[in-house]
C-alpha positions, -999 to +999 in steps of 0.1 A: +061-042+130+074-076+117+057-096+088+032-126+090+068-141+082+101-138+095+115-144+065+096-118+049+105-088+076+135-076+063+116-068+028+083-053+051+112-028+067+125-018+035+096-013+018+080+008+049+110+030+051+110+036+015+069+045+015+075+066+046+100+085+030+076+090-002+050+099+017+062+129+036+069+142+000+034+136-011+019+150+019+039+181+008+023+192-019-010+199-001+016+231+006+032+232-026+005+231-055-029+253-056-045+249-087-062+218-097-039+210-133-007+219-112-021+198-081-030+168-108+009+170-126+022+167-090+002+140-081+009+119-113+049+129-106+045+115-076+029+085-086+059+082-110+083+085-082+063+060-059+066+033-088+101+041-095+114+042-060+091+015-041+074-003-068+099-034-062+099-031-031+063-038-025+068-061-054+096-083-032+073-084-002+043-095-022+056-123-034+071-130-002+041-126+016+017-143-007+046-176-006+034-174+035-004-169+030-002-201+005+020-223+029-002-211+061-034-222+036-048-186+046-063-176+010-097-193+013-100-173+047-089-142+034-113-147+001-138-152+024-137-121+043-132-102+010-166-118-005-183-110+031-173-074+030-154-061+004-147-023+009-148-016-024-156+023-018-140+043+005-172+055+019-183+011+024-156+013+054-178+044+070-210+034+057-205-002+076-194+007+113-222+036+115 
């Protein structure tokens, strides 16, 4: 899928291709790790290796992205929906559309 802008695709690709790629290792460890401290050193490797190998990568796009959402005057919309329903549990998402 292409970004909100052109411009910006080529950074969206990267950065997809490089999360995809980390997240077939994290889904791994569901396998891998079956007590809770070695289950919770895995997961903050992971984070580790998420930051290290994608973090400016989604960093790029970002600012990319955010350069179009100002130009396209899209942040007072987006604020807007944010205000109106923020989703700021993972259970608001379920507890909404039921």
């Amino acid at each position: 899928m292409d970004s909100l802008e052109p411009e910006c695709t080529p950074l969206k690709k990267s950065y997809d291709a490089c999360f995809n790629r980390w997240f077939e290792r994290y889904l791994g460890l569901s396998n891998q790790t079956s007590n809770s401290v070695g289950r919770q050193d895995a997961m903050l490797r992971m984070k580790r290796e998420y930051e290290k190998d994608c973090g400016d990568q989604w960093s790029a796009y970002q600012v990319c992205l955010n350069k179009a959402i100002e130009a396209r005057q899209l942040k007072p919309l987006l604020d807007a929906a944010r205000r109106e329903d923020p989703l700021t549990t993972p259970n608001g998402l379920e507890q909404d559309t039921k």
